[in-house]
Structure formats: C-alpha cells, structure tokens
C-alpha positions in Angstrom: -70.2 -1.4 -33.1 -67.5 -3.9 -31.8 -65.2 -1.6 -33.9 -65.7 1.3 -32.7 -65.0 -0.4 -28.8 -62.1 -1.6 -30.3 -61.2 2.0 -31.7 -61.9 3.5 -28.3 -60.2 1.1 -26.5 -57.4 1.6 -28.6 -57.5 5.1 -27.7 -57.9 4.9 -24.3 -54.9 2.2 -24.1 -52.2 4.7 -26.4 -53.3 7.9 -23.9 -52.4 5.4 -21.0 -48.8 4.0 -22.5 -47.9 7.5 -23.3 -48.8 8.9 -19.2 -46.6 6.3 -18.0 -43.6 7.0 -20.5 -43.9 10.8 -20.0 -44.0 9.6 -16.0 -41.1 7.6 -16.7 -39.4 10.2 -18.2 -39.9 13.2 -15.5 -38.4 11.0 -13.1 -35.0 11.1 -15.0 -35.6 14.9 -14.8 -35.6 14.9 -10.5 -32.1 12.9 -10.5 -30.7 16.5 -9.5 -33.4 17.2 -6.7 -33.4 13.6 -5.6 -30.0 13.9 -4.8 -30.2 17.6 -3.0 -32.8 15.3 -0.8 -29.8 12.9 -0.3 -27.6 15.3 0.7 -29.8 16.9 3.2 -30.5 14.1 4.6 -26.8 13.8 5.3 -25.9 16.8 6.3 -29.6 16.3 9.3 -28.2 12.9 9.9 -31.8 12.0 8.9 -31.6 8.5 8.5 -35.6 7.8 7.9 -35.7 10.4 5.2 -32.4 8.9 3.5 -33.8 5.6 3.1 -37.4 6.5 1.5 -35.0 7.7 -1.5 -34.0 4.0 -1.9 -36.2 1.5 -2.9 -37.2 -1.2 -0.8 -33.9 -3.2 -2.0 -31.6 -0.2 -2.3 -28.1 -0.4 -1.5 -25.5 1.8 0.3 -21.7 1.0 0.2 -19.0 2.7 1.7 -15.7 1.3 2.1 -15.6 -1.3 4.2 -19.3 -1.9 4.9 -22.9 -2.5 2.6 -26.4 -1.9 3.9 -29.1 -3.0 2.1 -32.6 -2.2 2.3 -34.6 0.8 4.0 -34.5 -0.6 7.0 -30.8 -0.7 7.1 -29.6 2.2 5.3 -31.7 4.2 8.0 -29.8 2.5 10.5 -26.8 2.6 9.3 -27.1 6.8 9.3 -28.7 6.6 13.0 -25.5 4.8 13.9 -23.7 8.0 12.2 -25.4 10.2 13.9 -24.4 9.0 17.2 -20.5 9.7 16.4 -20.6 12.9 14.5 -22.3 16.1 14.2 -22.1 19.6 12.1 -22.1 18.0 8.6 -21.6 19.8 6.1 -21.1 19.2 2.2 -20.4 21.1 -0.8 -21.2 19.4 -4.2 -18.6 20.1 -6.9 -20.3 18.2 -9.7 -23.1 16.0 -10.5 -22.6 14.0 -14.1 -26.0 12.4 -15.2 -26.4 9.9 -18.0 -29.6 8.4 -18.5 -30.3 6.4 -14.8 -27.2 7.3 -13.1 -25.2 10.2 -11.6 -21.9 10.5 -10.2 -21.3 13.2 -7.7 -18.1 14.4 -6.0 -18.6 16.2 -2.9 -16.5 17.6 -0.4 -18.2 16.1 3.5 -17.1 17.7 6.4 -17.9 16.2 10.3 -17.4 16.3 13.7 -16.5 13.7 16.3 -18.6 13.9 18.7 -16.2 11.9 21.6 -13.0 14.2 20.7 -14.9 17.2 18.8 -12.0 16.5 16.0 -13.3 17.8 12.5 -12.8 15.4 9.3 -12.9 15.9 5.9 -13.5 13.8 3.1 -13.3 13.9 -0.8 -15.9 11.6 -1.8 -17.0 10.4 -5.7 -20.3 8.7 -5.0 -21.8 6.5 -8.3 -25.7 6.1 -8.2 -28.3 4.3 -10.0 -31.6 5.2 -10.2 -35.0 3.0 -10.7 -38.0 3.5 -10.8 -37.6 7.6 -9.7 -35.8 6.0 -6.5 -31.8 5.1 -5.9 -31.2 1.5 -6.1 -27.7 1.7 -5.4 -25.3 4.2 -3.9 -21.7 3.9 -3.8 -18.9 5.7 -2.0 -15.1 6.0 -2.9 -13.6 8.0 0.1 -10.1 10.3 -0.2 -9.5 11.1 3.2 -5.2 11.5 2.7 -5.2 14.1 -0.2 -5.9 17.4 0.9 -9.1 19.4 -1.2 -9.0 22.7 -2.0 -12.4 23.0 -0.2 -12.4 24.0 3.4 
C-alpha cells in the first residue's frame, strides 16, 4: 500500500514539474506580445500599464536617468506625458535569445510647450523574468538622421 502512495505521489509530483516547465516555457513564447504591450503603452503615455510589465523590482534606464520599481517607472511615463504628446513608433526589429530581446525602434513625439516634433533612433536591451521585464534599457540616437519618418 505505502508503495503504491508513493507511486501516485510520484505521479502527481512529475505531472506538476512538467505544468510549470511548459508554463515556464510559454512565457518565453509572449516576449514578442509583451513588448507590443510595451510599446503601446508608449505610444498612450500609459504609465500604470507600462509598469505592470515590470516586476515589482524592474528597471528602466534611459540616458541620463534610472527608475526602478512599478511605482517609479509609472511615474517616470506620467512625468512624460505631461511634456509630449502624439507618439508614435515603428519597430524595425526585435532579436530574441532565450530571456532577452533587443529592439530598435524609430519614436517620434511632440512637445507639448513649443509643439516641436522629435525623433529618435532608439536600441532598447530587455531582460525578461519570470514572464515580466526586469530590466529595460535605452541607447538614444537623436543626431543621425533615420530613414524613417
């Protein structure tokens, strides 16, 4: 009898391991959609929805300034949204390998104060944990002109 429990249990404790790698592994499969979200969120100047795509420790970096946490990354894109308006952002490429992506988008916006438009080239490098970004990190061309407009 105390074999067969231990058979069952067995069982019951292999289907279990192999739910949570086949989880595990799905999440690697949204990278793409999970950074559509991102982007989105951008170009809405949605700050709340941005920062539920971090976890609760996430980091954003630009040049020149870090926020880290929820908390602050949504604050950091309210603060955004007070300057600027109409973004807008074409993706050229995403590159994924295993729990990170690099994408190079073109991001376009709009001063709100002078209504002056800006454009950026921008390679952004992003890791990924736990089906969440853990780190997001900007490298801004704003001199060289893109073939994007």
């Amino acid at each position: 009898m105390t074999f067969q429990w231990l058979g069952i249990t067995f069982i019951i404790l292999s289907f279990w391991v192999n739910m949570n790698v086949s989880t595990q592994s799905s999440m690697k499969l949204d990278i793409p959609t999970i950074i559509q979200q991102a982007k989105d969120a951008w170009v809405n100047l949605d700050g709340n929805t941005l920062a539920k795509l971090f976890t609760p420790d996430g980091e954003l970096i630009v040049p020149g300034h870090r926020w880290q946490g929820q908390a602050e990354i949504s604050e950091a894109v309210s603060s955004i949204a007070q300057q600027s308006k109409d973004i807008k952002i074409d993706i050229a490429r995403i590159i994924i390998s295993g729990e990170q992506a690099v994408i190079e988008w073109h991001y376009q916006e709009t001063e709100k104060t002078t209504n002056h438009r800006k454009t950026t080239d921008d390679a952004i490098v992003v890791d990924f944990r736990d089906g969440q970004i853990s780190r997001w990190r900007e490298y801004f061309d704003t001199e060289t002109p893109s073939s994007i407009q």
